[in-house]
C-alpha positions in Angstrom: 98.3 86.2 86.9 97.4 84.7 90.2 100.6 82.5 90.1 102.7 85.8 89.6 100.8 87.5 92.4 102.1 84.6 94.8 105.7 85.1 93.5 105.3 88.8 94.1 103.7 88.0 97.7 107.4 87.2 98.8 108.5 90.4 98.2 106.3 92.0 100.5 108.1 90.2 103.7 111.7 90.0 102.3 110.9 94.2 102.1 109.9 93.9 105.4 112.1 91.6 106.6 115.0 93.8 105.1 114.4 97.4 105.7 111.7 97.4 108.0 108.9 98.7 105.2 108.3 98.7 101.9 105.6 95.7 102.4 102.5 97.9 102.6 103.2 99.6 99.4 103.4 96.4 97.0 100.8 94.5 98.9 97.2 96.4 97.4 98.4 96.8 94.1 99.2 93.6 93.9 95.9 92.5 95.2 94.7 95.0 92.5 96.6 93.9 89.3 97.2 90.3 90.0 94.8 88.9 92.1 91.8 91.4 91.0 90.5 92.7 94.2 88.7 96.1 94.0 91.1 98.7 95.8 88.8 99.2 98.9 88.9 95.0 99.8 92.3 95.1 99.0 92.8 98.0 101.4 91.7 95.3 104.3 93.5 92.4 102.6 96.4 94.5 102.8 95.8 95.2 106.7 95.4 91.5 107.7 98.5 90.2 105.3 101.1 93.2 106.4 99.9 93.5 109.8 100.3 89.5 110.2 103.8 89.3 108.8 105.1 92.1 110.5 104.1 90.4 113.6 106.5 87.6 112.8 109.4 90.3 112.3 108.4 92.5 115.4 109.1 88.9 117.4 112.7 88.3 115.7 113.5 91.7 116.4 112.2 91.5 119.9 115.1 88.6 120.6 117.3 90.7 119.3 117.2 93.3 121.5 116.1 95.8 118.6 112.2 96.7 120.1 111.3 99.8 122.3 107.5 98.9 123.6 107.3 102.4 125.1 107.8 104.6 122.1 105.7 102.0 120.2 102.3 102.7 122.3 102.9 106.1 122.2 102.9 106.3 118.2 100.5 103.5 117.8 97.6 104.0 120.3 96.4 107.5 118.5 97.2 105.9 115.2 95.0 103.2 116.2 92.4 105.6 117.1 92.5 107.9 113.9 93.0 104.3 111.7 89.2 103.2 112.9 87.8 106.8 112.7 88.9 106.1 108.5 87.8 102.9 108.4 84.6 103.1 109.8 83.3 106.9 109.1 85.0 107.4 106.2 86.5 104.6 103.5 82.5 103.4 103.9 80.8 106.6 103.4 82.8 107.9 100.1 80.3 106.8 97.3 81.5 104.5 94.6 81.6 107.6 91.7 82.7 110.7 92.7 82.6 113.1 89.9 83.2 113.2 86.5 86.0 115.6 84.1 84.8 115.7 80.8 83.2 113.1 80.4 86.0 110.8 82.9 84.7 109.3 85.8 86.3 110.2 89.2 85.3 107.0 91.2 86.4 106.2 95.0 88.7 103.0 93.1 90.2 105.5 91.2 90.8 108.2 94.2 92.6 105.3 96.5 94.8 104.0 93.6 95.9 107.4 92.6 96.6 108.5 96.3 98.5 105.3 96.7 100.2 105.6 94.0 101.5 109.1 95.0 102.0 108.0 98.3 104.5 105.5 96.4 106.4 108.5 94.9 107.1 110.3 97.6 108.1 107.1 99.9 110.5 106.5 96.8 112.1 109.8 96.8 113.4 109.1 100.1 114.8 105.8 99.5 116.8 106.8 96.4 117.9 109.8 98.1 120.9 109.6 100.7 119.6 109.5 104.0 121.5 108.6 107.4 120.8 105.9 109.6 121.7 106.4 113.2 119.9 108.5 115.5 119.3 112.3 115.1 117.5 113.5 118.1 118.7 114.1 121.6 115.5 113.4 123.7 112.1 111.3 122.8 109.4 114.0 122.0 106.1 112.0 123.0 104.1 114.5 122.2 105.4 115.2 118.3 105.3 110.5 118.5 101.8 110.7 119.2 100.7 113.8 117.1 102.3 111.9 114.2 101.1 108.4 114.9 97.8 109.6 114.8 98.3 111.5 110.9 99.9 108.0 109.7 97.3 106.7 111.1 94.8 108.4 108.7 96.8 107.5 106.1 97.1 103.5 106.8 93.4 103.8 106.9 92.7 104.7 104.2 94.9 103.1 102.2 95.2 99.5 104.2 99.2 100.5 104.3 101.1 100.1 107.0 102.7 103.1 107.0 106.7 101.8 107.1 108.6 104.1 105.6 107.0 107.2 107.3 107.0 105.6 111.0 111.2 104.7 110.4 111.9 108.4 109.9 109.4 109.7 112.7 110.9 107.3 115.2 114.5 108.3 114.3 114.2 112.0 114.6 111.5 112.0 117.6 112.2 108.3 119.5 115.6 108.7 119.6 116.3 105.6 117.9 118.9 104.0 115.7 118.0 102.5 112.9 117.7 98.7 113.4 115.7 100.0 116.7 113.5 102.1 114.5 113.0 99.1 111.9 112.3 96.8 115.0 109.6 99.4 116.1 108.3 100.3 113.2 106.9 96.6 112.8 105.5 96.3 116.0 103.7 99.5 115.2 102.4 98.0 112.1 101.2 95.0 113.8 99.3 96.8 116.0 97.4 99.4 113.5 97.1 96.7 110.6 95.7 93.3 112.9 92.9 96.2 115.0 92.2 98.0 111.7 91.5 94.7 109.8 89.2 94.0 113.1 87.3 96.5 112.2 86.7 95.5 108.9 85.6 92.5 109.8 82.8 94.2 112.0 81.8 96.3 109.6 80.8 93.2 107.2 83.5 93.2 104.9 83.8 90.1 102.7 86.6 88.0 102.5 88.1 84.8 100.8 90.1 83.3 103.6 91.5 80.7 101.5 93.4 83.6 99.5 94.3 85.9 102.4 96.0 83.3 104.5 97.7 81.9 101.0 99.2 85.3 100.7 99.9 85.8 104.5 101.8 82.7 104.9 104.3 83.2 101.5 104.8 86.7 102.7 105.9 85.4 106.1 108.0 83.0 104.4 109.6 86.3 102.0 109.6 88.1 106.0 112.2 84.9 107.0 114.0 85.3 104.0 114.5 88.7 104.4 115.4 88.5 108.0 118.2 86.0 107.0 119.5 88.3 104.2 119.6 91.5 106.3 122.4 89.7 108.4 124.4 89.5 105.2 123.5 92.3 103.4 123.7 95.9 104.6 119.5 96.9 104.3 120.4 100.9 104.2 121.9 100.0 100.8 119.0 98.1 99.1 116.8 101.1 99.9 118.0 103.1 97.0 117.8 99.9 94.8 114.1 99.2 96.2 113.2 103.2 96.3 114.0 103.1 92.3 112.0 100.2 91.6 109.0 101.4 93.9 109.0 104.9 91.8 108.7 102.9 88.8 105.4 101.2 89.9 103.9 103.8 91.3 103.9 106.1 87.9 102.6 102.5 86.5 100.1 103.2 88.3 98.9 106.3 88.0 98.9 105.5 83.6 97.4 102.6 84.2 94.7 104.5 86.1 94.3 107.1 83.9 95.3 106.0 80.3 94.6 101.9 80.6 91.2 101.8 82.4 
C-alpha cells in the first residue's frame, strides 16, 4: 500500500500546482489509508507536506506576477493565530473515545475523519458546480479577510488541511482578486498556516518519521512542478469539475469506511 501512497503523493502538488487546492484534502487520508498514520499525526504530516509544497508554488507564482503579500497577511496572520489556539488547546485535549451509540464507539479518530470527510463534500460541490473565475468585488474588505482567515483557520487546525478551496473563494469576493491572483495567494496563505502550525506540533512533542515525511514532501513537490507545467497548457478552471467529482467520491468512501468497514 505504501508504494500506492507514493504514487498518490503526486497528486497532491499536481492539485496544487493546477488549481491552487485540492492538496490538503487528499494528503490525511492518504496518510490514513495508505501509509497507516492515525488521523491526528496525519493531521501534522499533512501540515508540514502541504504547507512545504505550496511554498515551492507560492515562489513560481511570485515570478509570475500572480502574488498579493498584502491581502495574504491580512487573511493569514489571524488564521495563524486561531490555527495554534486548535492545535495546542484543543486537537490535544479531545480524549481518544468520545462516546458511544449503541454500543458504537465515537472516538476523536473517528470525529476528524468524519469531519474531513464532510468537509470533502462540500469542497466538492463547489468544484462540480459552475463557478466564475474573475474577480467579483469592487474594493478589498480587510476586515471580512481577516474575520474569515481566522474561521479557516480553525478549520486547518483541526484537520492539518490547508484550507485551498475556501481561501480561493474568500479572496475573490473580498481581495478583489482574479483568479490566477487568488490561486497565487491562496498558496502563500497555506505556507504560512501549514509550515507555523506544524511548528507547533513539533513543540508540543509530537512524533514523527522524518524519513517518510520528507519522502512524501519531495514527490508532492515534484507532482507541484508537474502541475505548474500543465496549468500552462491546460485551462485549471476546467479540471475542477473533473477533480470536484472524483473528490466527492472519496469523501463518501470515507465516511462508509468509517462507519461500515471499521
Amino acid at each position: 500500500m505504501e508504494y500506492i501512497g507514493y504514487i498518490a503523493s503526486i497528486i497532491i502538488g499536481i492539485s496544487l500546482g493546477l488549481i491552487g487546492g485540492g492538496g490538503s484534502i487528499l494528503t490525511v487520508p492518504i496518510l490514513v489509508y495508505l501509509f497507516k498514520l492515525n488521523p491526528e499525526n496525519a493531521t501534522s504530516y499533512s501540515l508540514f507536506i502541504v504547507g512545504t509544497t505550496a511554498m515551492v508554488g507560492a515562489y513560481r507564482h511570485y515570478k509570475l506576477g500572480n502574488l498579493k503579500i498584502k491581502s495574504a497577511l491580512y487573511f493569514a496572520l489571524p488564521s495563524v493565530i486561531s490555527l495554534l489556539f486548535v492545535r495546542k488547546m484543543v486537537v490535544t485535549k479531545i480524549p481518544a473515545v468520545l462516546f458511544y451509540i449503541q454500543g458504537f464507539e465515537v472516538s476523536k479518530d473517528f470525529l476528524i475523519m468524519s469531519v474531513f470527510a464532510l468537509l470533502m463534500i462540500a469542497a466538492s460541490t463547489s468544484m462540480i458546480r459552475k463557478t466564475k473565475t474573475g474577480s467579483l468585488s469592487n474594493t478589498v474588505n480587510y476586515s471580512r479577510l481577516a474575520i474569515v482567515g481566522f474561521l479557516v483557520g480553525l478549520l486547518t487546525g483541526f484537520l492539518g488541511a490547508g484550507g485551498g478551496f475556501l481561501i480561493i473563494p474568500v479572496l475573490i469576493f473580498f481581495a478583489d482578486l482574479s483568479m490566477k491572483q487568488a490561486v497565487g495567494t491562496s498558496l502563500l496563505i497555506i505556507f504560512i498556516n501549514s509550515l507555523i502550525g506544524f511548528t507547533g506540533d513539533m513543540i508540543n512533542g509530537v512524533e514523527v518519521n522524518y524519513k517518510l515525511l520528507f519522502t512524501i514532501t519531495g514527490i508532492a513537490i515534484v507532482g507541484m512542478l508537474i502541475g505548474t507545467q500543465l496549468s500552462k497548457k491546460i485551462n485549471g478552471s476546467k479540471l475542477e469539475p473533473a477533480f470536484g467529482w472524483f473528490v466527492l467520491i472519496m469523501g463518501c468512501y470515507i465516511i462508509a469506511k468509517e462507519i461500515f468497514f471499521k
